[in-house]
Backbone as XML, in Angstrom:
<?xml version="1.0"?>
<chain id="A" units="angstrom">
  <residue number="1" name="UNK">
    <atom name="N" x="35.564" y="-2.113" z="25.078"/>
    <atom name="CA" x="34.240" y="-1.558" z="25.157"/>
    <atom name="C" x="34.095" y="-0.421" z="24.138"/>
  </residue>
  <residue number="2" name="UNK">
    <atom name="N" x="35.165" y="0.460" z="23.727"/>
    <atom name="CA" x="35.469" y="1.344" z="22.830"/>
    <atom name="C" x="35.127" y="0.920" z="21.520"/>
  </residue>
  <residue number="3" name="UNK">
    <atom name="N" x="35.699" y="0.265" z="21.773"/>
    <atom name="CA" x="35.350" y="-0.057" z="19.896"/>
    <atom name="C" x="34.225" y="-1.242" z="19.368"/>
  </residue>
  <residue number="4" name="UNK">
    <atom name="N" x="33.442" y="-2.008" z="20.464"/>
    <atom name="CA" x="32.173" y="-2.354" z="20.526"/>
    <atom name="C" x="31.207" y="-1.492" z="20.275"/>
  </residue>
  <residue number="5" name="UNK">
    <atom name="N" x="31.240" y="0.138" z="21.003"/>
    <atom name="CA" x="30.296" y="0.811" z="20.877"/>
    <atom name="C" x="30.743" y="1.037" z="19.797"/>
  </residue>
  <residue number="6" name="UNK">
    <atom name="N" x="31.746" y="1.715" z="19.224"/>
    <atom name="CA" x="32.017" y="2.267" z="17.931"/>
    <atom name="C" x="31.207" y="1.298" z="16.538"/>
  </residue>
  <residue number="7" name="UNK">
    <atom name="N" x="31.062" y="0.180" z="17.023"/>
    <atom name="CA" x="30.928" y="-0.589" z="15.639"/>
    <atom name="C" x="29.157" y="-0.259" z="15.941"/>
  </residue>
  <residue number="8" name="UNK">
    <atom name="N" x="28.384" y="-0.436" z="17.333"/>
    <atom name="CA" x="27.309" y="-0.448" z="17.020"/>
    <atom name="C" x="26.653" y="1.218" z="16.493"/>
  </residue>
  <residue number="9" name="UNK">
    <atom name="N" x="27.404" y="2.219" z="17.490"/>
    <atom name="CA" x="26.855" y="3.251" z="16.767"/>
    <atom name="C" x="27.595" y="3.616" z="15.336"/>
  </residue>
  <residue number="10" name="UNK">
    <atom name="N" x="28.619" y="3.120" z="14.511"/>
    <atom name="CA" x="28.990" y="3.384" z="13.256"/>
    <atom name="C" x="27.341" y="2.496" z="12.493"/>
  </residue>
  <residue number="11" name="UNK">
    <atom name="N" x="27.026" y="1.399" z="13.033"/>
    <atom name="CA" x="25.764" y="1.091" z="12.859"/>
    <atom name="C" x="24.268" y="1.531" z="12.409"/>
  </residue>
  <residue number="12" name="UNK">
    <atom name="N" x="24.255" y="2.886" z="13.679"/>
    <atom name="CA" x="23.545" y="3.761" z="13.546"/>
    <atom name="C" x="23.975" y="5.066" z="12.566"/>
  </residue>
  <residue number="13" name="UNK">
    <atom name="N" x="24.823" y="4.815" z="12.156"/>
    <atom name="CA" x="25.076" y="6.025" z="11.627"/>
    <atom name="C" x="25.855" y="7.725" z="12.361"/>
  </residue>
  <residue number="14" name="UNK">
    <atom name="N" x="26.281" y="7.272" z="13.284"/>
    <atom name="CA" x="26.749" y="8.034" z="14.306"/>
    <atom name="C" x="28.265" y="7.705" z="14.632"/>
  </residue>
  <residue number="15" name="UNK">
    <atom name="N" x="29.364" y="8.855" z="14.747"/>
    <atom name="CA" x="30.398" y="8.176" z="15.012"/>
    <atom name="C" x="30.472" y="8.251" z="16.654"/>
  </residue>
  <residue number="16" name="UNK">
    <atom name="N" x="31.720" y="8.445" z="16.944"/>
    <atom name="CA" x="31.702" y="8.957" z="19.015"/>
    <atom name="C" x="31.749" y="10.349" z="19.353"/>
  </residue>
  <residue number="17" name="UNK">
    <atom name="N" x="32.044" y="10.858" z="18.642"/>
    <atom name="CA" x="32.251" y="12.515" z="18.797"/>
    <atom name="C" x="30.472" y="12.761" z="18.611"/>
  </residue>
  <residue number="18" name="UNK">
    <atom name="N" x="29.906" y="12.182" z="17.539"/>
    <atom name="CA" x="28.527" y="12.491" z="17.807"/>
    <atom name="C" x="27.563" y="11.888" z="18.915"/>
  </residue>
  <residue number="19" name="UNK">
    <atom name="N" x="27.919" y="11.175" z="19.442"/>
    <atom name="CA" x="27.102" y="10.507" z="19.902"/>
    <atom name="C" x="27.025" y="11.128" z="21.395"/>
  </residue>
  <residue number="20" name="UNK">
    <atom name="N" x="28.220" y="10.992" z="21.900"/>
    <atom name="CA" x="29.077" y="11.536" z="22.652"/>
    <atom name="C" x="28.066" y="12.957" z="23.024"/>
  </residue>
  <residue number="21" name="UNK">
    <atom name="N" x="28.285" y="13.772" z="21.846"/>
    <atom name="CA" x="27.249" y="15.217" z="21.832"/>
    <atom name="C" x="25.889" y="14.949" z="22.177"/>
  </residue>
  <residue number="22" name="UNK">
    <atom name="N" x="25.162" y="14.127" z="21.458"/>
    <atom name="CA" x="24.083" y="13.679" z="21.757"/>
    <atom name="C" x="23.730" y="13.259" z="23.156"/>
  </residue>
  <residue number="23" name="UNK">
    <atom name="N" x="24.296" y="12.836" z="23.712"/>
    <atom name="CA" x="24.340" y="11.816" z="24.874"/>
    <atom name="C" x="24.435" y="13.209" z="26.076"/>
  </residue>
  <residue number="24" name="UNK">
    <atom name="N" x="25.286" y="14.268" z="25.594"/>
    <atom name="CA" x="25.695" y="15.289" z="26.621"/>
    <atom name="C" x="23.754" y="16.394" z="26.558"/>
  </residue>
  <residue number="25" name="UNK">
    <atom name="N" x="23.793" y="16.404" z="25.128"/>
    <atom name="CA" x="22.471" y="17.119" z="25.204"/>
    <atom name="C" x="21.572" y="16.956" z="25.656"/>
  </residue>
  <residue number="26" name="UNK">
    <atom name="N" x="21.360" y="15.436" z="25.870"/>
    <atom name="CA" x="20.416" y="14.484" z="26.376"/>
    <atom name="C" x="20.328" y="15.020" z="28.074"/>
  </residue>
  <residue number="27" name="UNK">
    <atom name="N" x="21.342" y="15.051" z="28.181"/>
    <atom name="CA" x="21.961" y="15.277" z="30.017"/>
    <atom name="C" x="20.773" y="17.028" z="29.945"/>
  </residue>
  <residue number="28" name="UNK">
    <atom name="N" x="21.816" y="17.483" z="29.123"/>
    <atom name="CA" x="20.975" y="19.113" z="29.522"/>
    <atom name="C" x="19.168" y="19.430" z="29.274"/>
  </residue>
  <residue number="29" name="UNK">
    <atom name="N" x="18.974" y="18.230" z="28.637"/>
    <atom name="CA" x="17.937" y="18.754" z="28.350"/>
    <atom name="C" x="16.667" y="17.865" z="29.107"/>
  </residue>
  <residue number="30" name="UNK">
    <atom name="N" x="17.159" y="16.785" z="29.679"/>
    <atom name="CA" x="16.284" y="15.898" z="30.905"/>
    <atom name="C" x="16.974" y="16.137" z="32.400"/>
  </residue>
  <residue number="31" name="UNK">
    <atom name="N" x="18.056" y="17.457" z="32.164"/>
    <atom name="CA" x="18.352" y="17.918" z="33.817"/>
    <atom name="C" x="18.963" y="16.322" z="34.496"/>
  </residue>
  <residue number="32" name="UNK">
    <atom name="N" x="19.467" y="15.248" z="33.808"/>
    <atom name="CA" x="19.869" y="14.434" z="34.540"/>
    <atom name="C" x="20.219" y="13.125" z="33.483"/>
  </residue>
  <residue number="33" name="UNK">
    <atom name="N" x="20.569" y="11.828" z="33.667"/>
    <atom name="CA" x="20.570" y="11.025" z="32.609"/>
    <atom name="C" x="20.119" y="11.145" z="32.108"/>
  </residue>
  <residue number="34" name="UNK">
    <atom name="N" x="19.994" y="10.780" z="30.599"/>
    <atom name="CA" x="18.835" y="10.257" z="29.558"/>
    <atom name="C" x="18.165" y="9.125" z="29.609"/>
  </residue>
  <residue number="35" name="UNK">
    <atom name="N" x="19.125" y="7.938" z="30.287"/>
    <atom name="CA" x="18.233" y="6.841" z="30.775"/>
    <atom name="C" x="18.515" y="6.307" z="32.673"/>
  </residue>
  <residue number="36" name="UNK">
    <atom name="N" x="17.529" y="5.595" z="32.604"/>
    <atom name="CA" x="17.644" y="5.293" z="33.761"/>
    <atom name="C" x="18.934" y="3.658" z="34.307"/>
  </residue>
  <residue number="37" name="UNK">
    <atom name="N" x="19.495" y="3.950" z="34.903"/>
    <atom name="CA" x="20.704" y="2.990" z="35.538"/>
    <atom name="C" x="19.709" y="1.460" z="35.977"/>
  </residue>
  <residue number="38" name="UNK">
    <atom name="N" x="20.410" y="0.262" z="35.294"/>
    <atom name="CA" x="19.505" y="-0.798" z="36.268"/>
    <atom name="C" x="20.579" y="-1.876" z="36.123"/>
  </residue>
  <residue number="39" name="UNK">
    <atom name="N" x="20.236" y="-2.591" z="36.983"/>
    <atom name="CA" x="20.737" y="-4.224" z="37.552"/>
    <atom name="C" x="19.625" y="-5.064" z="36.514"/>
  </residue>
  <residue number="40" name="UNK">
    <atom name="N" x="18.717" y="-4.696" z="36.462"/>
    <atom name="CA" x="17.797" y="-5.947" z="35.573"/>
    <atom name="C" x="18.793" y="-6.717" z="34.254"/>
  </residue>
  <residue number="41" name="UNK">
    <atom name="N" x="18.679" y="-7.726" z="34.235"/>
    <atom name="CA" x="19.049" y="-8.273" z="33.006"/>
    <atom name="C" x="18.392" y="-7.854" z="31.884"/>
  </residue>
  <residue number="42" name="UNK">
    <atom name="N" x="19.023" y="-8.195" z="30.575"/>
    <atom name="CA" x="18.437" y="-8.111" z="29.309"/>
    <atom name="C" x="17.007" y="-9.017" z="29.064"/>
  </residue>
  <residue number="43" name="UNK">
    <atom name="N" x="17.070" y="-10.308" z="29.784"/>
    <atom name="CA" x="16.002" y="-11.244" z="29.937"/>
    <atom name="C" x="14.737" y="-10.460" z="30.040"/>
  </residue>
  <residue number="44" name="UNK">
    <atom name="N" x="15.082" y="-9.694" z="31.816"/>
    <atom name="CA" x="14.085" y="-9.199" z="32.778"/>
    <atom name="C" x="13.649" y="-7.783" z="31.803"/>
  </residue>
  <residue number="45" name="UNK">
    <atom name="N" x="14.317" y="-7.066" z="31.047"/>
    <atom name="CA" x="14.288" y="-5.463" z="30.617"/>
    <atom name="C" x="13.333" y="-6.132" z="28.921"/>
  </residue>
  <residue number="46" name="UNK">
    <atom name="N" x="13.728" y="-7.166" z="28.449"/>
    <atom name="CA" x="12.527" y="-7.731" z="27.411"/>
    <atom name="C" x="11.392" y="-8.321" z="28.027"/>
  </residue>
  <residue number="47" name="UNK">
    <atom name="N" x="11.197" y="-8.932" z="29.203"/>
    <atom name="CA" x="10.040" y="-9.606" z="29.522"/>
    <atom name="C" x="9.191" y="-8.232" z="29.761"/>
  </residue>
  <residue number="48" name="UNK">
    <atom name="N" x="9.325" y="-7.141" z="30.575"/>
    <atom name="CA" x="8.621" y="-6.170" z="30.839"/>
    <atom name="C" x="8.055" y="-5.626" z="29.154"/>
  </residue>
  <residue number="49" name="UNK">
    <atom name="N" x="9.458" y="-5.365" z="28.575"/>
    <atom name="CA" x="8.695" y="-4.645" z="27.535"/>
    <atom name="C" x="8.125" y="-5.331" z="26.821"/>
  </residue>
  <residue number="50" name="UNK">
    <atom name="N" x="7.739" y="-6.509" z="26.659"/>
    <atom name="CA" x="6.324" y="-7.558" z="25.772"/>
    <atom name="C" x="5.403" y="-7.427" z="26.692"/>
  </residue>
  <residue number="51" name="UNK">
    <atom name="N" x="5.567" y="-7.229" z="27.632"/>
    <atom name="CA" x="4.682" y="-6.633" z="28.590"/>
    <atom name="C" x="3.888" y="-5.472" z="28.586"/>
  </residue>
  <residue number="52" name="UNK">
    <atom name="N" x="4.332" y="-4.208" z="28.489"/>
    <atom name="CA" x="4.023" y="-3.113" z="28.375"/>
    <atom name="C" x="3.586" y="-3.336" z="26.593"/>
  </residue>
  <residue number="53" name="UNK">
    <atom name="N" x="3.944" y="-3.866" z="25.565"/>
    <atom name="CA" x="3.803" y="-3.874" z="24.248"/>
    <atom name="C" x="2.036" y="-4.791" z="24.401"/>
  </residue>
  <residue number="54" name="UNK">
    <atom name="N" x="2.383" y="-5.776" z="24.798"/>
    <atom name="CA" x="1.186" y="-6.164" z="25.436"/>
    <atom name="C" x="-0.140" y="-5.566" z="25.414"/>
  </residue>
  <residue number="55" name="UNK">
    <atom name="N" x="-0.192" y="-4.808" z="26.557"/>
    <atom name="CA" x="-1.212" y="-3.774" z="27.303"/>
    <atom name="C" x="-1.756" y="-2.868" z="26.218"/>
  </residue>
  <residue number="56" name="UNK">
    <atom name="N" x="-0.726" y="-2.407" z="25.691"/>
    <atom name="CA" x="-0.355" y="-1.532" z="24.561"/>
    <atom name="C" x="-1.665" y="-1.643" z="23.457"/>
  </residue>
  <residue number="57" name="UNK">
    <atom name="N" x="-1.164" y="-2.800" z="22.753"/>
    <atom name="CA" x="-1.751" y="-3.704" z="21.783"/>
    <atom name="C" x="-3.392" y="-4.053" z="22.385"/>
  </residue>
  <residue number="58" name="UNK">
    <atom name="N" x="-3.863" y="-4.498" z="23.172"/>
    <atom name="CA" x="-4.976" y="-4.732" z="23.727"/>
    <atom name="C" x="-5.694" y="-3.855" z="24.060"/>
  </residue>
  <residue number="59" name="UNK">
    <atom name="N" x="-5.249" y="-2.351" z="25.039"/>
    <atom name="CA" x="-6.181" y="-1.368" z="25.199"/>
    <atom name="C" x="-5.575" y="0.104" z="24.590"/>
  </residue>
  <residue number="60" name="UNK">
    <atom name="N" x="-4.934" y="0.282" z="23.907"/>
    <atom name="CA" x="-4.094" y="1.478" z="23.028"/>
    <atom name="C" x="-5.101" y="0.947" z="21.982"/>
  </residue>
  <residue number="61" name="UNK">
    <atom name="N" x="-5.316" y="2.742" z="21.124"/>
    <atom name="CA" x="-5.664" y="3.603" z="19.637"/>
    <atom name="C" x="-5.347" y="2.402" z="18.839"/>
  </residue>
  <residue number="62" name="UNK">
    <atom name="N" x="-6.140" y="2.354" z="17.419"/>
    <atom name="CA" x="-5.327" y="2.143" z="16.484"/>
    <atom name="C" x="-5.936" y="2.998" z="15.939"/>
  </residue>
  <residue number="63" name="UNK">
    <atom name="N" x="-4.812" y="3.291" z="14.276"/>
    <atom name="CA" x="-4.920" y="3.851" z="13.162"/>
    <atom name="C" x="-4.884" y="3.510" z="12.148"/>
  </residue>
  <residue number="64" name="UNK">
    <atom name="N" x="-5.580" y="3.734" z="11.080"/>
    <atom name="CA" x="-5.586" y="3.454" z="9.550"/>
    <atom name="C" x="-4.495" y="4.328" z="8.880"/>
  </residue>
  <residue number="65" name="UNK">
    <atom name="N" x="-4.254" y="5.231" z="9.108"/>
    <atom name="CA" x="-2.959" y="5.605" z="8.829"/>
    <atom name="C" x="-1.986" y="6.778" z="9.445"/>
  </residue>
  <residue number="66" name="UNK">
    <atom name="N" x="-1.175" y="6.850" z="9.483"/>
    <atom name="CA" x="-0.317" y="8.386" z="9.813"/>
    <atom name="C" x="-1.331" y="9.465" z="9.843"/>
  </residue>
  <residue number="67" name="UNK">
    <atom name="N" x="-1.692" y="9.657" z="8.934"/>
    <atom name="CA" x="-2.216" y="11.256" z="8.948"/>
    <atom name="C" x="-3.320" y="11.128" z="10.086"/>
  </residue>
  <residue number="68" name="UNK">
    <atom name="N" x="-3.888" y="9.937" z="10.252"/>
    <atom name="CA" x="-5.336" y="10.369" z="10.969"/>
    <atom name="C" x="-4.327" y="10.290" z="12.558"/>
  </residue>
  <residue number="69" name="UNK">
    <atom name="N" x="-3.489" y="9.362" z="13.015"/>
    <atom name="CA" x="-2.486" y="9.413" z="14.090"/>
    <atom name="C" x="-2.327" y="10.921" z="14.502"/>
  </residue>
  <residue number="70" name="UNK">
    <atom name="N" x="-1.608" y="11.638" z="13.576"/>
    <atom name="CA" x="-1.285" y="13.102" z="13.771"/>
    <atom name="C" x="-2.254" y="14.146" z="13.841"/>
  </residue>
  <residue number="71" name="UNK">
    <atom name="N" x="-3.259" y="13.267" z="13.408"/>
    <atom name="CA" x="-4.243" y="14.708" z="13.609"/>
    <atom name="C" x="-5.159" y="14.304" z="15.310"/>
  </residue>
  <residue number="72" name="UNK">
    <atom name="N" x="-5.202" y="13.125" z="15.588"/>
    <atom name="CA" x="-5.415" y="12.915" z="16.981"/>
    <atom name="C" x="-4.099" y="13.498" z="18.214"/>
  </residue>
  <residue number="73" name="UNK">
    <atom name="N" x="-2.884" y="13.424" z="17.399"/>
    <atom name="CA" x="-2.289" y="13.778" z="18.224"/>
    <atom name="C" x="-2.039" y="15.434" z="18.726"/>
  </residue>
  <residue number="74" name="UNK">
    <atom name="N" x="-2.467" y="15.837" z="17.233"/>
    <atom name="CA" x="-2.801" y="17.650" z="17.643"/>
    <atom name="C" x="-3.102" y="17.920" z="18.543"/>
  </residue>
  <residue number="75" name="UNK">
    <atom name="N" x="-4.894" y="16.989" z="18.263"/>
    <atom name="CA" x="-5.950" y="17.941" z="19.605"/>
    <atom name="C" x="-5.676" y="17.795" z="20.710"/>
  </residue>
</chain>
C-alpha cells in the first residue's frame, strides 16, 4: 500500500513526508478528518458525483471568463 501511494502522490508531485504534513494540517485545520470515511464503492462515489456535476451544469452560473467568475465571487 506504501509504495502504491508513493507512486500516485510522486504523481502529484508530492513525496510522503509531504503529504503526510499536508494530510496532518488538513486534520488541524477542519478540527477532524479532511475527508469523510465511506463503504460506498468507487461505482456508487462516481454515480453521485455525475450527479451532483449534473445539477451543477443545469442550474449553476456560467462565465465568459475568470475575471468576471472572481469578481462575482468578491461580492
Amino acid at each position: 500500500m506504501k509504495e502504491k501511494a508513493g507512486k500516485t502522490l510522486a504523481s502529484l508531485g508530492l513525496d510522503m513526508s509531504s503529504a503526510v504534513k499536508l494530510f496532518l494540517h488538513q486534520v488541524v485545520v477542519d478540527q477532524g478528518l479532511p475527508s469523510k470515511p465511506t463503504r460506498r464503492t468507487p461505482k456508487e462515489i462516481r454515480a453521485e458525483w455525475n450527479r451532483e456535476v449534473s445539477e451543477a451544469l443545469r442550474s449553476g452560473r456560467r462565465y465568459r471568463s475568470a475575471a468576471s467568475l472572481l469578481r462575482d465571487m468578491e461580492r
